[in-house]
C-alpha angles and dihedrals in degrees: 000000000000120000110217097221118178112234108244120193096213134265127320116296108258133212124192150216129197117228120201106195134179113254097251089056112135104165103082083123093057082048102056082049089069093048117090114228088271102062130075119208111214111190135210129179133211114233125295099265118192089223136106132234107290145095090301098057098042085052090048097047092049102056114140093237094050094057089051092056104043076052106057079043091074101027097097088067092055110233124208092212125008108214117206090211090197117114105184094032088061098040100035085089112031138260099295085060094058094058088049085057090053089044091058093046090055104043080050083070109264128144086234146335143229138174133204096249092043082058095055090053092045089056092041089056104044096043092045099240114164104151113041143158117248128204127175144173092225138088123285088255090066094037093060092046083057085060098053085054097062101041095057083055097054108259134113126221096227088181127000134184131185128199092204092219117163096190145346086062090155092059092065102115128228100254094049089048087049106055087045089059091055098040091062103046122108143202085238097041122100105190132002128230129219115189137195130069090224103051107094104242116149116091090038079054094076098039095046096042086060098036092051100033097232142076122286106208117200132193100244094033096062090039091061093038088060093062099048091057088048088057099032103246127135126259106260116184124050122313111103095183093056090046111102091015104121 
């Protein structure tokens, strides 16, 4: 008896990205909700470091060695971009510092780099922000250096708000997150950041955007989005203000 089989030509061609993150990192499934159904996502973590989130660890997490590493980790599957998804390990030391992470990745051996906190200055640029809202998870330490970062790149923090968390960042809830969004617009801001790789955004990105009238920007939302521009493909997921960009 013959079976009448379809031919298939296989699944559907994948392209990948490679995704550095730091070892506490508990939001792959908020990731793979930013691909489209033709990128892979292929994962590497820095070292299990005892500290909590603070200065120390985003220093730690963003050591030259670890991200060469992490790098020559997802190589073999030939990534098209490798993302440090790490925000306060890119910003804690300027914006001098962030280039010297890209430039390891690549010496490493990737096609290109980008960092979190890259990301946020491309989409700055491109949308025109100058005056924005902040709100982190982190100290007030780190959230001041987040600060610094912004301003040597040109653009005031009009309001900002921090949660001081030192772990556990992926079990805030929405509504906590939220409130925390509104609380810190502003009439003179134009956009508002949400940093951190680690804090749950994307579905609270859609309904705030309408309901403020402005873009929400989010750590792994702008990461991905990123990638997508590096390898011209359109933004997917929530976020009207970033589609069309690149």
């Amino acid at each position: 008896m013959e079976l009448d089989i379809p031919e298939f030509e296989g699944p559907l061609a994948q392209r990948g990205v490679g995704i550095i993150a730091p070892f506490d990192l508990a939001l792959e499934r908020e990731l793979w909700r930013w691909a489209p159904l033709e990128v892979s996502l292929h994962l590497a973590r820095t070292p299990y470091e005892p500290v909590p989130v603070s200065l120390e660890m985003a220093e730690l997490v963003s050591e030259r060695r670890h991200l060469v590493t992490a790098t020559r980790d997802v190589l073999h599957v030939e990534p098209e971009v490798v993302a440090y998804l790490c925000t306060s390990g890119s910003f804690i030391k300027g914006i001098g510092y962030e280039k010297t992470l890209c430039d390891a990745i690549c010496e490493a051996g990737a096609a290109c780099a980008v960092t979190t906190s890259g990301a946020l200055l491309e989409a700055l640029h491109d949308l025109e922000l100058t005056r924005i809202s902040v709100i982190t998870p982190y100290d007030e330490q780190l959230t001041k250096l987040l600060h610094s970062f912004l301003a040597e790149a040109g653009t005031e923090v009009v309001r900002s708000t921090h949660l001081g968390l030192g772990g556990g960042i992926w079990k805030v809830n929405y509504r906590t997150i939220a409130e925390r969004i509104i609380a810190a617009d502003s009439p003179d801001s134009e956009a508002i950041f949400v940093s951190c790789t680690n804090l749950p955004t994307y579905d609270l990105i859609a309904p705030l955007e309408q309901e403020l009238g402005k873009p929400v920007l989010t750590a792994n939302q702008l990461t991905i989005w990123a990638c997508l521009g590096r390898m011209r493909l359109p933004m997917t997921g929530p976020g009207k203000w970033l589609r069309g960009v690149f």
